[in-house]
C-alpha positions as CSV (number, residue, x, y, z in Angstrom):
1,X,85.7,77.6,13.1
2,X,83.0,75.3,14.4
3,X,79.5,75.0,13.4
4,X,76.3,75.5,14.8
5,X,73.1,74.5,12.8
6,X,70.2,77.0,12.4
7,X,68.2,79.1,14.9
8,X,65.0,80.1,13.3
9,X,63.5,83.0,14.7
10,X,59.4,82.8,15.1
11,X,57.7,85.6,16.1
12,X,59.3,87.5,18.9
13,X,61.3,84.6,20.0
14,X,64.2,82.3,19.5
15,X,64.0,78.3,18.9
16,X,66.7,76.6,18.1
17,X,66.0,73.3,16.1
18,X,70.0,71.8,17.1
19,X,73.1,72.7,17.4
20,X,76.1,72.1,18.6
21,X,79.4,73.1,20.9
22,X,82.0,70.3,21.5
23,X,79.3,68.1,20.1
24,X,76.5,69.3,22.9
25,X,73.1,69.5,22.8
26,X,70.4,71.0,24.8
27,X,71.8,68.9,27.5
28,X,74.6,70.1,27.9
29,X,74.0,73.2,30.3
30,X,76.4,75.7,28.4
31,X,76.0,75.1,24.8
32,X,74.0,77.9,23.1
33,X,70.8,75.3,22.8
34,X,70.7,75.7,26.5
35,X,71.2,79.5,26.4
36,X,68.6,80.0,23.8
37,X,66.1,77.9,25.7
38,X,66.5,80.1,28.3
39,X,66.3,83.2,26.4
40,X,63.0,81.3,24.6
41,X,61.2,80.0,28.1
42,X,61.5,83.8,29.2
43,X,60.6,85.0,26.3
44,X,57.2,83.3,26.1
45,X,56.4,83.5,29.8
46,X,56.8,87.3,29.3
47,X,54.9,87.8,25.5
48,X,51.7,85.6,26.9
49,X,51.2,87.9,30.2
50,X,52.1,90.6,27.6
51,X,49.1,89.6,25.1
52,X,46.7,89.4,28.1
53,X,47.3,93.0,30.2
54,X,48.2,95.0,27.0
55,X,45.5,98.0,26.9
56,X,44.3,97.2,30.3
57,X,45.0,101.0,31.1
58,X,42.8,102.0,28.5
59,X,40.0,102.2,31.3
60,X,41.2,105.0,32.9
61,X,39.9,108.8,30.9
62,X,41.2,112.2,32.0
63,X,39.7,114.2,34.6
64,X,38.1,117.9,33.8
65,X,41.9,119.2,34.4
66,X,43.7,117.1,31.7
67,X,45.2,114.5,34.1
68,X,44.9,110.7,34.0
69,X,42.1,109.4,36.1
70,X,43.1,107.1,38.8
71,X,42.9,103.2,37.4
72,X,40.4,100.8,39.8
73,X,40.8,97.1,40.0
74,X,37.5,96.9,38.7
75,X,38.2,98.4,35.7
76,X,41.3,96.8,34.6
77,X,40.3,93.1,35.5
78,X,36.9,94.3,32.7
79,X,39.3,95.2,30.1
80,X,41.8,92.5,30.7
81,X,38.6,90.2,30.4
82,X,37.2,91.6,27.7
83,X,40.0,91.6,25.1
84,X,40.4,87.9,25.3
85,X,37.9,87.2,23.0
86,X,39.3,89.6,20.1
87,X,42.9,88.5,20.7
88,X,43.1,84.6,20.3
89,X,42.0,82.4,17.3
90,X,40.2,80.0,16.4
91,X,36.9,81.6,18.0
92,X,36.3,80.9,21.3
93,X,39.8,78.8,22.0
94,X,40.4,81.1,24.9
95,X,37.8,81.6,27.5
96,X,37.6,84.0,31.1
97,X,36.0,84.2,34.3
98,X,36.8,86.7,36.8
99,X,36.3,87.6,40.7
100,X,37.2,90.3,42.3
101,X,40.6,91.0,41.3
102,X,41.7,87.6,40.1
103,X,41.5,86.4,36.7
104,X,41.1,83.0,35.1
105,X,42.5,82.7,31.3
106,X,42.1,79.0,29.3
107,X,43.7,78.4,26.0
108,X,42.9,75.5,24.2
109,X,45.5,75.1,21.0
110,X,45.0,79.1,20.9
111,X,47.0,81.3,18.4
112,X,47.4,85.1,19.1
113,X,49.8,88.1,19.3
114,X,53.5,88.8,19.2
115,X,53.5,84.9,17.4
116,X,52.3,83.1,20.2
117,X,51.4,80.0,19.0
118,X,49.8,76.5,20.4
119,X,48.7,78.6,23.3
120,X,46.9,75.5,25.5
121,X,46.6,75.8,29.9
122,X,45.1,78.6,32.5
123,X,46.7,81.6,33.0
124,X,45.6,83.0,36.5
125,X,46.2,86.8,37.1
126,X,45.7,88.7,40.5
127,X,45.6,92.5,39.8
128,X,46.2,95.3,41.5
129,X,47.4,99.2,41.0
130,X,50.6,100.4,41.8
131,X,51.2,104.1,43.8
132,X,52.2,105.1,40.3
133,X,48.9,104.7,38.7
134,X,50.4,101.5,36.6
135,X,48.8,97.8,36.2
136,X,50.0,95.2,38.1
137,X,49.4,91.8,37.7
138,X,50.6,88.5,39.8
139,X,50.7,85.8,37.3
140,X,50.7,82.3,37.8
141,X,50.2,78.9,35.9
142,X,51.6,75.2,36.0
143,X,52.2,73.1,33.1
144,X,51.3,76.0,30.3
145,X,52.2,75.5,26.9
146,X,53.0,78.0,24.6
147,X,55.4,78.0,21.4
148,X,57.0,74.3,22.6
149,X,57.7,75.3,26.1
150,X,56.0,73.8,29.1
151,X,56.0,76.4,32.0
152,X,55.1,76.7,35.8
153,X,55.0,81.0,35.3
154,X,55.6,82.7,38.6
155,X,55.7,86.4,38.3
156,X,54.7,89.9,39.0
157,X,54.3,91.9,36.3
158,X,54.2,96.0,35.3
159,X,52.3,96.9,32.7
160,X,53.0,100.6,31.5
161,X,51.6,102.0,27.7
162,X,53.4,104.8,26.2
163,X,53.3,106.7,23.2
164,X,56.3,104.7,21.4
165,X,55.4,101.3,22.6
166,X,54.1,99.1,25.0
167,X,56.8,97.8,28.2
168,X,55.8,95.2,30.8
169,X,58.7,94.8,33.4
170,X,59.0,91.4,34.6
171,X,60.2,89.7,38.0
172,X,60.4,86.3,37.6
173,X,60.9,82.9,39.2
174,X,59.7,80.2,37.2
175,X,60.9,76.9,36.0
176,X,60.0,74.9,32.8
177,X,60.7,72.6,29.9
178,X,62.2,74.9,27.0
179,X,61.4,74.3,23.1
180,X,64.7,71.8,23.1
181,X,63.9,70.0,26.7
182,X,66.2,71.6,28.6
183,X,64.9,72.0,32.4
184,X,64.9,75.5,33.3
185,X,64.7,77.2,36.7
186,X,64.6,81.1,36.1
187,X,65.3,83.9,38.1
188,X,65.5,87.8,37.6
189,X,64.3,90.6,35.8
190,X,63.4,91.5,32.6
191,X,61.7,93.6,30.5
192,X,59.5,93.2,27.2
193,X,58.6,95.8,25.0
194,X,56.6,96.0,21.9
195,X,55.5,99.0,19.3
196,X,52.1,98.2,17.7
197,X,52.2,100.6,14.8
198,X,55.7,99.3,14.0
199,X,55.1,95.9,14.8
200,X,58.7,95.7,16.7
201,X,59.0,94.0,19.5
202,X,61.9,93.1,22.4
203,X,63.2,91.7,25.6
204,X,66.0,93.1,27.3
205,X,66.9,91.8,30.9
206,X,69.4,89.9,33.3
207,X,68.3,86.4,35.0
208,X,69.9,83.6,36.6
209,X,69.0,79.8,35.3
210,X,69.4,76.7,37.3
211,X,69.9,74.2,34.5
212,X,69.5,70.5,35.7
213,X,70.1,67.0,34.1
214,X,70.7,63.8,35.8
215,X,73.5,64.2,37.1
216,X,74.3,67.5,38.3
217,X,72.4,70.8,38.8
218,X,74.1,74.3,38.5
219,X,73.1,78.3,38.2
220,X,74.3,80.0,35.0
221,X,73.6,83.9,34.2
222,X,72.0,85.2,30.8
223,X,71.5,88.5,29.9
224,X,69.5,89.2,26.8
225,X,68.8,92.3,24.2
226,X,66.9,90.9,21.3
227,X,64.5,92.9,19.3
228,X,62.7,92.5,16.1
229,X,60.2,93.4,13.8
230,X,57.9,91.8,12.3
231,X,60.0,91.7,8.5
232,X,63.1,91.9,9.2
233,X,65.9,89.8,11.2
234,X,66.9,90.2,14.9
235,X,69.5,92.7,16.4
236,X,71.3,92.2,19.6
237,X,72.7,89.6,21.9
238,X,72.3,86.7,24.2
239,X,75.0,86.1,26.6
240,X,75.5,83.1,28.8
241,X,77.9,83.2,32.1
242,X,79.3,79.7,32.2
243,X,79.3,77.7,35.4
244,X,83.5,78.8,35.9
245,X,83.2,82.7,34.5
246,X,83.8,81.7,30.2
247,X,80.9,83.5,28.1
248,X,79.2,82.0,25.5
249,X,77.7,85.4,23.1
250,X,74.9,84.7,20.3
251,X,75.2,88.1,18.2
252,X,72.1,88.7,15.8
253,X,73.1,92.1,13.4
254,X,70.0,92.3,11.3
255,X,70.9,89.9,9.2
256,X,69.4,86.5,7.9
257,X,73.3,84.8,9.2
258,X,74.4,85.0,12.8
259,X,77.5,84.8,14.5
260,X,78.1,82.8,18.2
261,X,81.9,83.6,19.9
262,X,83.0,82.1,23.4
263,X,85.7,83.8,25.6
264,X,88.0,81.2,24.9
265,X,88.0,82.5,21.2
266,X,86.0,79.6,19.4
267,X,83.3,80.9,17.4
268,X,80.9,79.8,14.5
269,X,78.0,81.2,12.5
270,X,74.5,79.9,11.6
271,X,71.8,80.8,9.3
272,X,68.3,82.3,10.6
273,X,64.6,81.6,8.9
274,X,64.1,85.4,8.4
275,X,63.7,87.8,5.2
């Protein structure tokens, strides 16, 4: 059986701190360093447009018949705008300015929901409302840091609220440094969810990355079901399509020790920093 050392699990998200398959590291495009800086880049593109649109429906009240009220622009980019503020410590770390429909978010060394943390760069958002009566937002940013990844964010978001939790559906196509400083290029969708009473959160979705190193540049497939709350371990899996069809599958069962298999039957298991 071969080793891998520990994954700690902060927050919602995934950071490896090393590890190890054949003796590869973060460079090495299918070890599960790479795979879980994919999984953690997405992750944290996804929670921070997550922290900024959540409740941004809240500005629509029911007509005289009982039915929701049609959602304006106007109203979602003063919501969006004015939960900032509330959402991001130290005081006054995050500050907004808006026109129109677009949005202008800066983080200076911010820390705020779903464990984001070292939050520093300017989020821009363009929103707009779909036929549905749902928050959209076009999200963009270069060079934004959040939990040890460096990302240039490129995506269009859904924001939907529902009784059990919160979803934004994500289509994506940004690139990045992850936590371990692997060079990313993502694409695909995903979703992330997240319960506020339960404080249980996940993200569940299929994207393509384009890993690159000096030498060579290639696309791999991820797909990835994670979810946890905020006291307990994860559940669910990451699985990475190598470059020739082999899987690499990280499997997290609730426990504080997690198990990684590969197609071609080698397999390990790891510890996790979680109670």
């Amino acid at each position: 059986m071969r080793t891998l050392a520990a994954i700690a699990l902060l927050g919602t998200s995934l950071v490896a701190t090393a590890c190890a398959r054949n003796g590869g590291t973060s460079d090495d495009p299918d070890s599960p360093a790479a795979a879980v800086d994919s999984e953690q880049s997405t992750q944290a593109e996804g929670n921070v447009v997550m922290a900024s649109v959540d409740g941004a429906d809240q500005t629509a009240t029911p007509d005289l018949a009982g039915t929701t009220a049609q959602l304006t622009v106007a109203g979602v980019v003063a919501q969006i705008s004015a939960n900032v503020a509330a959402r991001w410590m130290p005081t006054g770390c995050a500050t907004v300015s808006s026109s129109g429909a677009k949005i202008a978010i800066k983080y200076a060394d911010c820390t705020g929901p779903r464990g984001l943390v070292h939050v520093t760069g300017e989020l821009d958002l363009v929103v707009s409302i779909s036929a549905a009566n749902e928050v959209v937002v076009q999200a963009s940013a270069t060079g934004f840091d959040v939990d040890s990844a460096v990302l240039d964010i490129d995506a269009t978001a859904t924001y939907v609220s529902g009784a059990s939790a919160d979803t934004l559906t994500v289509s994506s196509n940004g690139t990045g440094v992850g936590p371990l400083g692997t060079d990313i290029d993502h694409n695909g969708n995903y979703t992330v969810s997240w319960d506020p009473t339960s404080q249980c959160g996940s993200i569940d979705g299929t994207w393509s990355t384009d890993f690159t190193d000096p030498s060579a540049s290639a696309e791999r497939s991820n797909a990835v079901d994670v979810s946890r709350c905020a006291t307990g371990c994860p559940t669910g899996t990451i699985t990475h399509h190598f470059l020739l069809g082999a899987t690499l599958t990280l499997t997290f069962d609730g426990t504080a020790v997690a198990t990684w298999t590969t197609s071609a039957g080698d397999s390990g298991t790891f510890a996790l920093a979680c109670q």
